[in-house]
C-alpha positions as CSV (number, residue, x, y, z in Angstrom):
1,X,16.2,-19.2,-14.8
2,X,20.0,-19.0,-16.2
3,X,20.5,-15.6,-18.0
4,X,24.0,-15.4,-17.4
5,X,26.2,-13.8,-20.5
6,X,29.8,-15.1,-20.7
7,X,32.7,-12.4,-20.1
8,X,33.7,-13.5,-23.3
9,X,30.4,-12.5,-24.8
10,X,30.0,-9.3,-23.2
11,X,33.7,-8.1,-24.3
12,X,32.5,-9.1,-27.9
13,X,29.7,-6.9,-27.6
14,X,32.0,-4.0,-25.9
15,X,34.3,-4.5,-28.6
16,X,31.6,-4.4,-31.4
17,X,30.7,-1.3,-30.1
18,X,33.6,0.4,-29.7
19,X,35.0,-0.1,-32.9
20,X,31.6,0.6,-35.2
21,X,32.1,1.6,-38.4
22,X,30.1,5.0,-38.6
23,X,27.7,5.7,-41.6
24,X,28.6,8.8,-43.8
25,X,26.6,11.9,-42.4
26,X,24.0,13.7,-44.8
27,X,23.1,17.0,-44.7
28,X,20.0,17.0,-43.1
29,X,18.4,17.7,-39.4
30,X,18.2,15.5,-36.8
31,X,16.7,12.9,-37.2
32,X,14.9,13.8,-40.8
33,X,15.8,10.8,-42.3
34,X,16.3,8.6,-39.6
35,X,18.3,7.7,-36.5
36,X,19.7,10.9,-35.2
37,X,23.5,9.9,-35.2
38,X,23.9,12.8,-31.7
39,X,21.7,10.4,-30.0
40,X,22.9,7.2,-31.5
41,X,26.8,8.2,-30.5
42,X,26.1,9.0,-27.3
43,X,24.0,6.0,-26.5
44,X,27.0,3.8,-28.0
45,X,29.2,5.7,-25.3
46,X,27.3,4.7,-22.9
47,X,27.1,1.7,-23.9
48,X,30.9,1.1,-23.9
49,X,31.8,3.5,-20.6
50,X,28.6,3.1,-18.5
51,X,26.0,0.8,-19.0
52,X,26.4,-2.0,-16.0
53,X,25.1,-5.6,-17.7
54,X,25.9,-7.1,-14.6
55,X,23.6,-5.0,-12.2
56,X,20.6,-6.0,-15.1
57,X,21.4,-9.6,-15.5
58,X,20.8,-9.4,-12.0
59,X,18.1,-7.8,-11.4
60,X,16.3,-9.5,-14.5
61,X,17.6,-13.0,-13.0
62,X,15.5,-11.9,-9.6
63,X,12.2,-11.4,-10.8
64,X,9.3,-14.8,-10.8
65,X,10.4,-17.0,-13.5
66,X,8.7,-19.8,-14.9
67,X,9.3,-22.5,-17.4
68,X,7.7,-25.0,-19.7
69,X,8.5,-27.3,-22.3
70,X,4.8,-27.5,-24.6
71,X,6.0,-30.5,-27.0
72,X,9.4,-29.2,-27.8
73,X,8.5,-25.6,-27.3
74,X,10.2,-24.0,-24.6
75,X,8.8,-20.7,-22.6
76,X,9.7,-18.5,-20.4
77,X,6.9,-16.9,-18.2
78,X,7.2,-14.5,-15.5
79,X,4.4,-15.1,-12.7
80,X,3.1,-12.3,-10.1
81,X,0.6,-13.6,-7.8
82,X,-2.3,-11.7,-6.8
83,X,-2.7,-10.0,-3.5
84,X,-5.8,-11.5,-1.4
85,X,-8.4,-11.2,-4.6
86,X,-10.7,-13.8,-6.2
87,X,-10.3,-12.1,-9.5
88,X,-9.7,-14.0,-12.4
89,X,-5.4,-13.7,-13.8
90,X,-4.7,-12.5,-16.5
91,X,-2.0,-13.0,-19.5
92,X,-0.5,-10.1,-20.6
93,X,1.3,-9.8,-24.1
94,X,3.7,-7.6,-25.2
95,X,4.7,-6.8,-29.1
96,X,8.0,-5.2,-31.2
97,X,10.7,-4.3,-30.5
98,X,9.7,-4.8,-26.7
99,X,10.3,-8.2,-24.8
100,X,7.9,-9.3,-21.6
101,X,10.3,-6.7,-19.0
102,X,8.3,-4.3,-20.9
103,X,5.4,-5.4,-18.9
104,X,6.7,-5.6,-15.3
105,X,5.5,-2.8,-13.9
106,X,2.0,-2.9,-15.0
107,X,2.0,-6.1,-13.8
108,X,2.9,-5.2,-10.6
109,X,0.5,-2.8,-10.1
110,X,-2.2,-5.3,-11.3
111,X,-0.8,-8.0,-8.7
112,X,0.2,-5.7,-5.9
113,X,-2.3,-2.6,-6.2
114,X,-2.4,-1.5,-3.0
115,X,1.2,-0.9,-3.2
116,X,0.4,1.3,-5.7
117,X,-2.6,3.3,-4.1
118,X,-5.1,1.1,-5.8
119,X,-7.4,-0.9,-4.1
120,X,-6.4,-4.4,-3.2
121,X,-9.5,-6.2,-4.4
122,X,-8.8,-5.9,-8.0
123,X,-5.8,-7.6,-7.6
124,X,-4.6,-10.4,-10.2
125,X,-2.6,-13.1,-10.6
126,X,-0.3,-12.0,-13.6
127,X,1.1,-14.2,-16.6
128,X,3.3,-12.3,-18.6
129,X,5.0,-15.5,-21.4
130,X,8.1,-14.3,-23.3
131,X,7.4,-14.7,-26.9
132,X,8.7,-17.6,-29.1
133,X,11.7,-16.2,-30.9
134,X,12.1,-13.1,-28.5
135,X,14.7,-12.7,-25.6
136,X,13.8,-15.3,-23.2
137,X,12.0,-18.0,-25.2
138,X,13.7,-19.6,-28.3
139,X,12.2,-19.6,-31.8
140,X,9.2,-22.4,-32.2
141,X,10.9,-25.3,-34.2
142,X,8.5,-25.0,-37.0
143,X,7.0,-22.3,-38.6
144,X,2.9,-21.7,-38.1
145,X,2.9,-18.8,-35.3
146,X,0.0,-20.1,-33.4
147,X,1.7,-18.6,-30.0
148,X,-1.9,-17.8,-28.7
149,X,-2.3,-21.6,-28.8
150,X,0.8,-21.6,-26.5
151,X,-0.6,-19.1,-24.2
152,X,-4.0,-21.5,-23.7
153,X,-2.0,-24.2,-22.9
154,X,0.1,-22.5,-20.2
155,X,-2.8,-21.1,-19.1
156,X,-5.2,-23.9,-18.2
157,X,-2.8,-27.2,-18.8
158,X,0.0,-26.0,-16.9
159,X,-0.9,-23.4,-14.9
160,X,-4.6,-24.7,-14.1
161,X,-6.7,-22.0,-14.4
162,X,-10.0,-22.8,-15.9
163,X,-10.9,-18.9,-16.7
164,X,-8.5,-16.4,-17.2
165,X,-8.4,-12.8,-19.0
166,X,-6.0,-11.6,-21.5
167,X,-4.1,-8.3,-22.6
168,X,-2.0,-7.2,-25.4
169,X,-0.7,-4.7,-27.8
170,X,1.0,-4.5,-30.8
171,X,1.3,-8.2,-31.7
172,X,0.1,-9.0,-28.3
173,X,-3.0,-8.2,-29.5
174,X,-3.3,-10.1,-32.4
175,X,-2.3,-12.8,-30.1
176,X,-4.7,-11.8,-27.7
177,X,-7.6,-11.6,-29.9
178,X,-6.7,-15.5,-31.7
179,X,-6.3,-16.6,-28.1
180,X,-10.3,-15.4,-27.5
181,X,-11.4,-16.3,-30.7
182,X,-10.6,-19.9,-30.5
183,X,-11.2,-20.3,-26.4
184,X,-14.3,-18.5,-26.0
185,X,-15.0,-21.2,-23.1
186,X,-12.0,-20.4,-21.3
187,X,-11.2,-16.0,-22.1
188,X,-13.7,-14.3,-20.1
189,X,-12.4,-11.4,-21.5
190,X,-9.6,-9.6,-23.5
191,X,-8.3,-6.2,-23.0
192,X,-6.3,-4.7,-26.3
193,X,-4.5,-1.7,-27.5
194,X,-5.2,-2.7,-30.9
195,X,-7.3,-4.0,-33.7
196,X,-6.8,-5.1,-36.8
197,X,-9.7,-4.5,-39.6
198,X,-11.8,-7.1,-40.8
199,X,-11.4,-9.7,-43.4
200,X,-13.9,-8.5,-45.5
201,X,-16.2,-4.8,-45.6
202,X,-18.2,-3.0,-48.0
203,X,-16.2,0.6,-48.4
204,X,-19.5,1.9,-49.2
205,X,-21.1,1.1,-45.7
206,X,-18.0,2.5,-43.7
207,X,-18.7,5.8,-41.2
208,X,-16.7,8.7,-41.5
209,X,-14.8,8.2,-38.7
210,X,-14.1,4.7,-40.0
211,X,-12.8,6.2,-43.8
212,X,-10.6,8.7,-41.7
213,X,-9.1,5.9,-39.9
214,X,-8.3,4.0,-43.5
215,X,-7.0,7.4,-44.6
216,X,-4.9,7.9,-41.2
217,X,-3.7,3.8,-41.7
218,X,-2.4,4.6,-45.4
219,X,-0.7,7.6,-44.2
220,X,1.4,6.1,-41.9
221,X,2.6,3.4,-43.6
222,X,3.2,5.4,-46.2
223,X,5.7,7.7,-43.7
224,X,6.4,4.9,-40.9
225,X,5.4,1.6,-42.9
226,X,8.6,0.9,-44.4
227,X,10.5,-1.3,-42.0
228,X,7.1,-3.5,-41.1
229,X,6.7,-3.7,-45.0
230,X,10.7,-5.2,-44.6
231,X,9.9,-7.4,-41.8
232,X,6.9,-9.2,-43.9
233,X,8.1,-9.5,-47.5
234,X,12.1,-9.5,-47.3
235,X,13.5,-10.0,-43.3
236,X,16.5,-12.8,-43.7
237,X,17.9,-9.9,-46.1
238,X,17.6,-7.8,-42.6
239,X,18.8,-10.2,-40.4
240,X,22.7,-10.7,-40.6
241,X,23.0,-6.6,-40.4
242,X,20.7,-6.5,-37.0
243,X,22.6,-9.8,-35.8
244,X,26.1,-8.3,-37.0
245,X,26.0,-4.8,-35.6
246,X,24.9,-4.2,-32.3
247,X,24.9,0.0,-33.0
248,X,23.2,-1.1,-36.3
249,X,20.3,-2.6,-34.0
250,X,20.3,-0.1,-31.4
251,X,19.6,2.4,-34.2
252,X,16.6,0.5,-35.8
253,X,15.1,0.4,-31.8
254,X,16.1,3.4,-30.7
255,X,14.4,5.1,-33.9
256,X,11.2,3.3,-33.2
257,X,10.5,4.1,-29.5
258,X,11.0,7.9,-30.0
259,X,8.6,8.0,-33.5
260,X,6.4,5.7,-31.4
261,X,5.9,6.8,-27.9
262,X,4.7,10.2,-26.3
263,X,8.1,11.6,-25.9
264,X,7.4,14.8,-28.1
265,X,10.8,14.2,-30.1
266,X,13.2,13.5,-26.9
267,X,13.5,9.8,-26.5
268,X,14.8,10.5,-23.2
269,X,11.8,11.9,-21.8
270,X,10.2,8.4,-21.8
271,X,12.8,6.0,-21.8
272,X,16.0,5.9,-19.6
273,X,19.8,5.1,-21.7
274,X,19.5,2.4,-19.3
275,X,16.3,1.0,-20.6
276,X,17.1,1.0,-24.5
277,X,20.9,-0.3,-23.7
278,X,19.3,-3.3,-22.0
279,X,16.8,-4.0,-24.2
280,X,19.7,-3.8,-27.5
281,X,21.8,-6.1,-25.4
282,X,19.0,-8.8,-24.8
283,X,18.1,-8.8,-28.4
284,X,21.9,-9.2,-28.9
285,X,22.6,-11.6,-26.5
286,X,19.5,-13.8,-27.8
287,X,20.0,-13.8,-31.2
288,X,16.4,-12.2,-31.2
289,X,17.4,-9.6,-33.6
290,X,16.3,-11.9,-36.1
291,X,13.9,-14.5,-34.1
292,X,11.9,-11.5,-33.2
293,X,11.0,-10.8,-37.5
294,X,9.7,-14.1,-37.8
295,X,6.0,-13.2,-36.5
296,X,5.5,-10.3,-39.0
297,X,6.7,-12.4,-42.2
298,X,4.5,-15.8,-40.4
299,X,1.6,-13.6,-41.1
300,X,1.6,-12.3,-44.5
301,X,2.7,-15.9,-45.7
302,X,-0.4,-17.2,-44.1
303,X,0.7,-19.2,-41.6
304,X,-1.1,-17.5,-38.9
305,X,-4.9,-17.9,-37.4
306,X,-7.4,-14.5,-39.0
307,X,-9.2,-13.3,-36.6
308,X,-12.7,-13.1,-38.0
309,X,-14.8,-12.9,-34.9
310,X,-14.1,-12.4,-31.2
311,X,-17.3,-13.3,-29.2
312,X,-16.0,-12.7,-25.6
313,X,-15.8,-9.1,-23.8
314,X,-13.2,-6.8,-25.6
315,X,-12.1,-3.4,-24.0
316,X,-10.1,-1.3,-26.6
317,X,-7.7,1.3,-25.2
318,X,-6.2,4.3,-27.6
319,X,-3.4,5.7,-26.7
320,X,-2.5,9.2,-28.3
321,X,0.8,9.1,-29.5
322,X,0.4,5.4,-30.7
323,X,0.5,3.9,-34.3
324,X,-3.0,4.9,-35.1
325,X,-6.2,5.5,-33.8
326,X,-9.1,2.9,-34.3
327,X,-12.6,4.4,-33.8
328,X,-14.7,1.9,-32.1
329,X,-17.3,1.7,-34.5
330,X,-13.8,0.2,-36.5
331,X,-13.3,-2.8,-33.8
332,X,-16.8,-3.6,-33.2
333,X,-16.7,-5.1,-36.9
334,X,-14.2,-7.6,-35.6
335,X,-14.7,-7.9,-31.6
336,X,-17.6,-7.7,-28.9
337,X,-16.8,-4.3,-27.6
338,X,-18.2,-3.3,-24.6
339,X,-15.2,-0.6,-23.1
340,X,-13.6,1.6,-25.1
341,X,-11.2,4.3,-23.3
342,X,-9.0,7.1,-25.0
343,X,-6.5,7.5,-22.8
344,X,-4.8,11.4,-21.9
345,X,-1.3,10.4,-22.9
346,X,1.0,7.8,-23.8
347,X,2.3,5.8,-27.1
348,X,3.2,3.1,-28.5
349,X,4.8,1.4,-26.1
350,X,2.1,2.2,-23.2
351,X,2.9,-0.2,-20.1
352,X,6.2,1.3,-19.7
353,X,5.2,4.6,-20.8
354,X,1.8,4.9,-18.8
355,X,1.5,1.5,-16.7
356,X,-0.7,3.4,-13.9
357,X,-3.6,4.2,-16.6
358,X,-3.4,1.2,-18.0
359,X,-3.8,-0.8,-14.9
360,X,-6.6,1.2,-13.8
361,X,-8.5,0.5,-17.4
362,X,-7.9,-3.4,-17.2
363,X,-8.5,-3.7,-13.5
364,X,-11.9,-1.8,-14.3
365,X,-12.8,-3.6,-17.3
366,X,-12.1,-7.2,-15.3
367,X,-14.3,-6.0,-12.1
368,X,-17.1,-7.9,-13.2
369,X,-15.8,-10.6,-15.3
370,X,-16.5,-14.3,-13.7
C-alpha cells in the first residue's frame, strides 16, 4: 500500500504550521473553555521542529496491508493472522477521531498472544478495515453509510471466512451491532464498548440504574455534546476550517482525547506528541478532516441501518473514563447480552489506552464461540 506524502505536501503542512494565525487569549484557566493553547503551542512546535513523518510513513507502510475494490468502494484492511488457533477472526472497528492504527496493538495481542504472555490458543486472525471516508479508505461514492454491509462482504466474499466475530467502539460499534443484526448466520458474536438505546421504551418501565444513565447521557451532551450536535446537523460549515488549518484540527483532536480518555487532565499521560502529531497529519494528508464527519450527519438524516434487535452473543465492556456508562439492564433492551465487564481503568479511546484488558475480555468472551 502507497502512503507516500510528497515533499511538496509535507512542506505545505510545515509551513501551515509554522505560520498559524493564533486565536486571541481569554482570561480563563487552562483549558476552561477549550483547547489549552500551552499544550496546543507546544504540540505545534513539535510539530514544526520534531515530529519525523518520514520514520511514520514508514513504519505505517510496513504493517499487513490489504486491499479491495467492493463495486467502486475501495478499502483498506490491515490483516494479522492468528498464531496456531482454530478460533474464529475477528473484525475489529474503530470510531472518531481515531483511524484503524488505533487498533494495532490490540490486535497484536489478539493474533500473537503468546508474545504477550497470553496463551496462544486464543489466538485470532485479525481484520481491522479502515473506514470509508477516514485516513486510508476514500469516502463511499454515494451517501447511505451501510459500512457494516462492507465489512460482511470482506469478511466472507473476499476474505472467505464463513463465521467470524466482531468488535467496536464508538462508531465501531454501531457498525458492529448493524453488521450482527443483519448477518446473524454469519457473526457468531460481537464484542462492543457501546450501545445505543432502543428505538422505542416506555419511561415508566425503566430501572433506576437505567433513568440515571438517561440523566448521566443528557448531562454530557449538555457539557461535551456540542461538537457531535455540529457534526450531525451543520458539518460542511465545519469542514473548510478543519481542512484549512492543520493547528485548527489538531486542537479539535487533541481536546477530545484528553476530555475523553483516562488521562486525569494530562493528555500526555496516555498519549505520546508523537501519537496525536501522526494522527493530525493523516487526517490532513487524507482530506479526512471532513470525510470522517460524514458518518455522524449519515445518521441523523436517516440514511443509516437502526439497530432494533441483535440476536447473536453480545459482550458489553465499560470503560471508566469513557463517554458514558450503560448499565446492562440498558443494552439488553437492544442486544443478547451474555458478558458484561467494567473494566478498572481506561477511556474513550480504550485499545490504545488499555489494549491488554481489552484483549483479555474479547479473547474470553470468543473462547467458546463456534
Amino acid at each position: 500500500m502507497d502512503l507516500s506524502v510528497s515533499d511538496a505536501d509535507l512542506t505545505d503542512l510545515l509551513d501551515r504550521v509554522g505560520s498559524t494565525r493564533w486565536a486571541t487569549g481569554w482570561p480563563v484557566d487552562a483549558w476552561q473553555a477549550g483547547t489549552d493553547e500551552a499544550v496546543l503551542r507546544r504540540l505545534a512546535r513539535h510539530w514544526v521542529t520534531g515530529f519525523d513523518w518520514r520514520a511514520r510513513e514508514s513504519r505505517m507502510a510496513s504493517l499487513p496491508w490489504g486491499s479491495v475494490d467492493l463495486d467502486g468502494t475501495a478499502l483498506s484492511y490491515l490483516r494479522f493472522e492468528g498464531e496456531d488457533s482454530k478460533r474464529l477472526p475477528v473484525v475489529l472497528t474503530n470510531g472518531w477521531p481515531s483511524t484503524a492504527l488505533e487498533l494495532v496493538e490490540l490486535a497484536r495481542r489478539l493474533s500473537r498472544p503468546s508474545e504477550h504472555g497470553g496463551d496462544p490458543d486464543d489466538a485470532m486472525t485479525v481484520i481491522v478495515p479502515a473506514l470509508p471516508g477516514f485516513p486510508f479508505s476514500p469516502p463511499r461514492p454515494t451517501l447511505g453509510d451501510q459500512t457494516h454491509e462492507l465489512w460482511h462482504r470482506l469478511m466472507t466474499d473476499e476474505l472467505r471466512f464463513s463465521r467470524y466475530v466482531a468488535h467496536g467502539g464508538d462508531l465501531g460499534a454501531g457498525i458492529t451491532s448493524r453488521l450482527a443484526q443483519s448477518h446473524p448466520e454469519e457473526v457468531a458474536g460481537i464484542h462492543l464498548l457501546a450501545v445505543g438505546g432502543p428505538p422505542e421504551y416506555d419511561p415508566a418501565g425503566l430501572a433506576s440504574d437505567e433513568r440515571a444513565h438517561l440523566d448521566e447521557v443528557a448531562s454530557w451532551s449538555a457539557t461535551e455534546g456540542a461538537y457531535e450536535h455540529q457534526q450531525r446537523t451543520r458539518p460542511l460549515t465545519l469542514a473548510p476550517a478543519l481542512s484549512d488549518s492543520p493547528v485548527g484540527l489538531l486542537s479539535w483532536l487533541l481536546e477530545k482525547h484528553r476530555a475523553w480518555s483516562d488521562c486525569v487532565g494530562d493528555v500526555s499521560t496516555r498519549f505520546s506528541d508523537d501519537y496525536l502529531l501522526e494522527l493530525a497529519s493523516l487526517y490532513w494528508f487524507t482530506g479526512a478532516a471532513s470525510t470522517a464527519l460524514r458518518p455522524y450527519w449519515e445518521h441523523a438524516a436517516g440514511h443509516t441501518t437502526p439497530v432494533i434487535r441483535v440476536s447473536v452473543p453480545t459482550a458489553v465492556a465499560v470503560f471508566p473514563r469513557d463517554l458514558v456508562h450503560p448499565p446492562r439492564r440498558w443494552a439488553e433492551r437492544t442486544h443478547d447480552v451474555v458478558r458484561f465487564t467494567e473494566m478498572p481503568r481506561g477511556g474513550h479511546f480504550a485499545p490504545h489506552e488499555e489494549p491488554e484488558l481489552l484483549a483479555a475480555d474479547i479473547a474470553s468472551f470468543s473462547r467458546d464461540l463456534t
